[in-house]
Every structure is written in structure tokens, then in C-alpha cells.
C-alpha positions in Angstrom: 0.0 0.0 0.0 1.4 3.7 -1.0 1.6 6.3 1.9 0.9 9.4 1.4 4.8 10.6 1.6 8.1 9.6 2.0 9.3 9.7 5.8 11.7 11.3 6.6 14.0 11.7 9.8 13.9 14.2 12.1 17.8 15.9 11.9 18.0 17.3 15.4 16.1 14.2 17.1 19.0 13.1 19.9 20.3 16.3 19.7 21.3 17.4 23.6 23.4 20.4 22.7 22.7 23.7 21.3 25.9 23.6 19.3 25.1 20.5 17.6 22.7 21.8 16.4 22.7 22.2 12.3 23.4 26.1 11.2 20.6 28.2 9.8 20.8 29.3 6.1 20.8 33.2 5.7 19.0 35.0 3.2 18.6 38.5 3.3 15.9 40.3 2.3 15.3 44.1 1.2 12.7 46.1 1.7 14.6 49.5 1.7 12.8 52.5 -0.3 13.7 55.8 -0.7 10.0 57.6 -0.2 6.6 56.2 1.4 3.6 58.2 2.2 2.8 59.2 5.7 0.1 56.7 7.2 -1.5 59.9 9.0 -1.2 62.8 6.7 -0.8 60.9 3.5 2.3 63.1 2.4 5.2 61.6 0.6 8.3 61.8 2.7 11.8 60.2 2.2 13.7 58.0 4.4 15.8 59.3 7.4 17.6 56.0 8.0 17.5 52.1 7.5 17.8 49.2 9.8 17.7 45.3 9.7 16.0 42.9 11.2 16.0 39.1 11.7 13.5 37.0 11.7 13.7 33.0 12.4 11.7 30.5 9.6 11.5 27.0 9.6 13.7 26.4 6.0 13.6 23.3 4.0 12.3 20.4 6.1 14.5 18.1 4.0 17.8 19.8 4.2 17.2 19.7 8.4 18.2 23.7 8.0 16.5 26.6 9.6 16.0 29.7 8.0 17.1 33.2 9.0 15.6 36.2 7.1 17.7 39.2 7.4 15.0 41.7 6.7 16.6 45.9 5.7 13.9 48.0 5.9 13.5 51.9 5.7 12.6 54.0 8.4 10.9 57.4 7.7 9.7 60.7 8.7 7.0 62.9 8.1 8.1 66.5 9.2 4.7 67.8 8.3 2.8 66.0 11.4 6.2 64.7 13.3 4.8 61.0 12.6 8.3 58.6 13.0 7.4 55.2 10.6 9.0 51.9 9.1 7.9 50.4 6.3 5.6 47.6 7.0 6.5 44.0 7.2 3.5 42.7 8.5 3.2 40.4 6.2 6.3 38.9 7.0 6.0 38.9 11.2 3.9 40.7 13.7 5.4 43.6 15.2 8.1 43.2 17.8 7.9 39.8 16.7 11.5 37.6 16.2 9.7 34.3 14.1 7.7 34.9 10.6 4.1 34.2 10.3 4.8 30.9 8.9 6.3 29.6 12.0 3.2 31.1 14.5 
């Protein structure tokens, strides 16, 4: 009789150490942009400085490999209403959050 997939191992099951653990792949990711519009006011303002952020996936469950998204983002300011933003990555991870969506 066929299954419905091949099994496959878990890679870190007897795993006791952190160390031993198998090293995440990194891929970075850019979401850097030089002008977005004010989410009060609606004015188009440019960027005042950048930052990164990484964010832990799951990766390829074959390989046995996490997956570490290195997100650069743009951070902006509207000097019409004062309002400090960053571009959104809410479709990536919740706010203040260190996994991605896929992983909650």
C-alpha cells in the first residue's frame, strides 16, 4: 500500500546540545525604499535611516536547515505631522515579533 509521503527523519532528534545543532541558512531580504507616504497625513516623505532585522523560519524540512531572514527595511519621517514610521512588514511577522508568520 502507498503512503501518502516519503518519511523522513527528524535531523536534530538526539540532539542534547545547542551547538550541535545544524546552522541556519541566511537570506537577506530588502525592503529599503527611498520615499513612502505618511500613514497619518498621507504626504510623501523620504527615508531618514535604515535598519535590519532578523527573523527565524522553519527552511527546507528536507535539508534539516533553519531559515534566517535578514530583513533591511526603511525607516521614515513625516516633518509635516512629526509622525516617525517603518515600512511595514506585517506580512512577514507581527510587530516586535522575532519568528515569521509561517512559523506562528
Amino acid at each position: 500500500m502507498l503512503g501518502p509521503g516519503e518519511y523522513v527523519p527528524d535531523i536534530p532528534e538526539g540532539i542534547t546540545s545547542v551547538a550541535d545543532l545544524p546552522k541556519p541558512r541566511i537570506e537577506r531580504r530588502s525592503r529599503n525604499y527611498p520615499a513612502r507616504r505618511c500613514p497619518h497625513c498621507g504626504l510623501r516623505v523620504g527615508r531618514y535611516t535604515i535598519d535590519s532585522r532578523t527573523l527565524h523560519d522553519l527552511g527546507e524540512p528536507r535539508s534539516g536547515r533553519p531559515l534566517d531572514l535578514v530583513v533591511t527595511y526603511s525607516k521614515h519621517h513625516c516633518p509635516h505631522c512629526d509622525c516617525y514610521f517603518a515600512v511595514d512588514l506585517s506580512d512577514l511577522a507581527w510587530p516586535k515579533c522575532h519568528y515569521t508568520r509561517r512559523v506562528q
